[in-house]
ROLUMPA-295708 format. One record per residue (C-alpha): residue number from 1; residue in one letter; x, y, z. Coordinates in steps of 0.25 Angstrom, whole numbers. Layout:
REM residues N
seq = NUM type = a x = X y = Y z = Z
...
This chain:
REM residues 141
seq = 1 type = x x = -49 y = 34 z = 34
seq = 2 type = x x = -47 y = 48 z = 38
seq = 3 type = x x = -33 y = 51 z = 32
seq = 4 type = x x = -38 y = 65 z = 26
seq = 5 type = x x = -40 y = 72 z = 41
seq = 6 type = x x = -31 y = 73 z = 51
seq = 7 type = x x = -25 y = 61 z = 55
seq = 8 type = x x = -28 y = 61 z = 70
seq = 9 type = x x = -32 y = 47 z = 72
seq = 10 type = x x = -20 y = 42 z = 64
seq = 11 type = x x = -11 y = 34 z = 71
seq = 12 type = x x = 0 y = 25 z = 68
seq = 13 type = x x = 4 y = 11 z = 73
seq = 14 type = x x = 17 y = 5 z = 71
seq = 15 type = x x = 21 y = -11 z = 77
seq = 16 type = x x = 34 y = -19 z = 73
seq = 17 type = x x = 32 y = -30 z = 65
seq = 18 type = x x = 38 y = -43 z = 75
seq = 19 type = x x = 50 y = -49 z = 68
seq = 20 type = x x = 40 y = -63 z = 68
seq = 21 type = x x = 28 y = -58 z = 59
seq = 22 type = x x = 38 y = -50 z = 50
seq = 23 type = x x = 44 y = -62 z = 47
seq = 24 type = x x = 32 y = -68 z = 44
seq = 25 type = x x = 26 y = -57 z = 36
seq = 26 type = x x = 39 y = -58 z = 29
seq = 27 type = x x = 37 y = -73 z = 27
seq = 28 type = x x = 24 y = -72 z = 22
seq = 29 type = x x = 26 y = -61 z = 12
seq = 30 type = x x = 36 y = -69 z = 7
seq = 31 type = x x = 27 y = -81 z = 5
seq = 32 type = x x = 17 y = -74 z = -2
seq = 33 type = x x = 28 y = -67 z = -12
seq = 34 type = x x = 26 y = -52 z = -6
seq = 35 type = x x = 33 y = -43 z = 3
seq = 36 type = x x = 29 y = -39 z = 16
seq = 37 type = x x = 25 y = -26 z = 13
seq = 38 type = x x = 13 y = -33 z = 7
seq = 39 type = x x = 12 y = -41 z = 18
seq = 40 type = x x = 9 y = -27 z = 25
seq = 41 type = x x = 2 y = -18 z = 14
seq = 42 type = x x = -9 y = -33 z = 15
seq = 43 type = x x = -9 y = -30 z = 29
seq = 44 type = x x = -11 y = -15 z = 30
seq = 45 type = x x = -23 y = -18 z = 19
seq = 46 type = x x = -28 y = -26 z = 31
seq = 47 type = x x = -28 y = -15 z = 39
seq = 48 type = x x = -32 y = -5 z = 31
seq = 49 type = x x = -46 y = -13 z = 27
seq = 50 type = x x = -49 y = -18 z = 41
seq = 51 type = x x = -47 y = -2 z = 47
seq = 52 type = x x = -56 y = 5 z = 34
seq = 53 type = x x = -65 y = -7 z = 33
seq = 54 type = x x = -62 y = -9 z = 17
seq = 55 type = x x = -57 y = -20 z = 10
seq = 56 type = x x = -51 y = -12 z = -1
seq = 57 type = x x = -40 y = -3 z = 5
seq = 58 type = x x = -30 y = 8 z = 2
seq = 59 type = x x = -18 y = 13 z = 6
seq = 60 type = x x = -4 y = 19 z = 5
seq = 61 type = x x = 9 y = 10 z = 1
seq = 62 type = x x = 24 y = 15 z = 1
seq = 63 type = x x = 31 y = 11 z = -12
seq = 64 type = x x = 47 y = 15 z = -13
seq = 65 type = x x = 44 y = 20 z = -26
seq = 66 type = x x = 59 y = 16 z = -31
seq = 67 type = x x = 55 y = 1 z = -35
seq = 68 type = x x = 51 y = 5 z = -49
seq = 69 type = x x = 63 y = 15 z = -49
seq = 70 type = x x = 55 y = 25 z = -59
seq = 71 type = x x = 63 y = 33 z = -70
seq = 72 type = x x = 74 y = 43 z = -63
seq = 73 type = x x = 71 y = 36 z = -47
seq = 74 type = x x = 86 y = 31 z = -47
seq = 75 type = x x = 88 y = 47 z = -48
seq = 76 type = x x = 78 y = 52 z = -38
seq = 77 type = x x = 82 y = 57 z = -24
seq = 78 type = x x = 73 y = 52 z = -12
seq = 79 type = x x = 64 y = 41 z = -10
seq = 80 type = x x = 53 y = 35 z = -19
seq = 81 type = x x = 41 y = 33 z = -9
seq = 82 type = x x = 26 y = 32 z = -12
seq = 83 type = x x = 14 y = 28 z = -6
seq = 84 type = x x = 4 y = 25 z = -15
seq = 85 type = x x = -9 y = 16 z = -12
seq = 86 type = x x = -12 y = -1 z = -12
seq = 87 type = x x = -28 y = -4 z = -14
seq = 88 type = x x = -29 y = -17 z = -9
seq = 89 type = x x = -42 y = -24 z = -8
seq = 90 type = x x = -44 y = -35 z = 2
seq = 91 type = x x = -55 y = -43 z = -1
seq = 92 type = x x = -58 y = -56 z = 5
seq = 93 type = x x = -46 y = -63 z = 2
seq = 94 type = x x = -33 y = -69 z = 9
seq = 95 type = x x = -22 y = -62 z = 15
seq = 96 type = x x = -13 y = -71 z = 3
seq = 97 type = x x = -22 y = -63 z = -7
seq = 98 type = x x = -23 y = -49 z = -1
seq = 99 type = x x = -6 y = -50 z = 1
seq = 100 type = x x = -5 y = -54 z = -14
seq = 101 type = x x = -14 y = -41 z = -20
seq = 102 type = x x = -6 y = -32 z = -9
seq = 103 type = x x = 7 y = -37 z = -16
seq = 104 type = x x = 0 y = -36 z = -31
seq = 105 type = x x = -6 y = -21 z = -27
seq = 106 type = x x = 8 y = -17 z = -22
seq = 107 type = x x = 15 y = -22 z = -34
seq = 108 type = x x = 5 y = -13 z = -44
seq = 109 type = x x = 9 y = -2 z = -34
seq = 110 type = x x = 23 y = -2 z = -36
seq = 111 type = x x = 20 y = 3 z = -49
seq = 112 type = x x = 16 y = 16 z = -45
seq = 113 type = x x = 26 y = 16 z = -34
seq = 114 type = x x = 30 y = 31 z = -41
seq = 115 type = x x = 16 y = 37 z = -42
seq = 116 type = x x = 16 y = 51 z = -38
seq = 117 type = x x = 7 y = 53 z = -25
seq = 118 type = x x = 0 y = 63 z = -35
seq = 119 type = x x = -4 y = 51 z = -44
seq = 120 type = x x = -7 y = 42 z = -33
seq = 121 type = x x = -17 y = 54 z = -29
seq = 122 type = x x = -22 y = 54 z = -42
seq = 123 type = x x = -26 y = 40 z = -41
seq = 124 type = x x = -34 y = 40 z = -28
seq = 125 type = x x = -48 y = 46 z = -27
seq = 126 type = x x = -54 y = 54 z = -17
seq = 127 type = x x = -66 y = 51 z = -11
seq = 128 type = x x = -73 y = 57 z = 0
seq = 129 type = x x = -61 y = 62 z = 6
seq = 130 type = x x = -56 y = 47 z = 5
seq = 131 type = x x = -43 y = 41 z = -5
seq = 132 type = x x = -47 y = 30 z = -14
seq = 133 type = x x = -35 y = 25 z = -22
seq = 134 type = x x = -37 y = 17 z = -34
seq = 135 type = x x = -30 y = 7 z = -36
seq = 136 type = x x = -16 y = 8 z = -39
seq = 137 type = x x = -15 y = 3 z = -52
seq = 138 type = x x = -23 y = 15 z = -59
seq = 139 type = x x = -11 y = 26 z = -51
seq = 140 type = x x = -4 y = 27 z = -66
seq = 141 type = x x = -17 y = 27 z = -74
């Protein structure tokens, strides 16, 4: 919650995924008809409600920004990587349910893939020294 300061008590963890429970993350995804990567943005919701005590959370996603190949990209040197933010909200409902609206929001989001950081500013409002970013579907509007 106190991203705008320092930073002092930031710290950052990282653990190996054992060969085992990737295989079955892997299994599951592909049960469910997504990838693993939503899998994991499901999960980091998870994390990110039960730390900040909401059940309607937000946060940064990495998207290539390649997939939908905008006018002139085959020509463009460097790379095509954005972070834009996911809204999920996690109500009281299965994991089933919460890992198909991860998969549905981060669908939508690959449409805005391409959105200038300026624009993706312009969408998020400001509050008491807090971001609030509306949901992604109004980023082109």
């Amino acid at each position: 919650m106190d991203v705008q300061r320092i930073g002092n008590f930031v710290g950052e963890f990282t653990e190996r995924v054992e060969a085992g429970l990737s295989h079955t993350i892997r299994s599951q995804a592909r049960r469910l008809g997504v990838s693993a990567a939503t899998i994991f943005h499901t999960a980091w919701s998870l994390v990110v409600a039960h730390t900040s005590g909401r059940n309607d959370v937000v946060f940064g996603t990495v998207l290539l920004g390649r997939l939908q190949d905008g006018a002139g990209a085959n020509k463009a040197l460097g790379l095509f990587i954005n972070t834009l933010p996911i809204r999920l909200k996690l109500k009281d409902e299965g994991a089933s349910a919460l890992i198909v609206q991860t998969q549905r929001e981060l669908v939508e989001l690959l449409h805005h893939e391409q959105a200038s950081l300026a624009l993706a500013q312009r969408c998020s409002e400001i509050r008491g020294g807090r971001t609030s970013f509306r949901h992604v579907a109004e980023l082109q509007t």
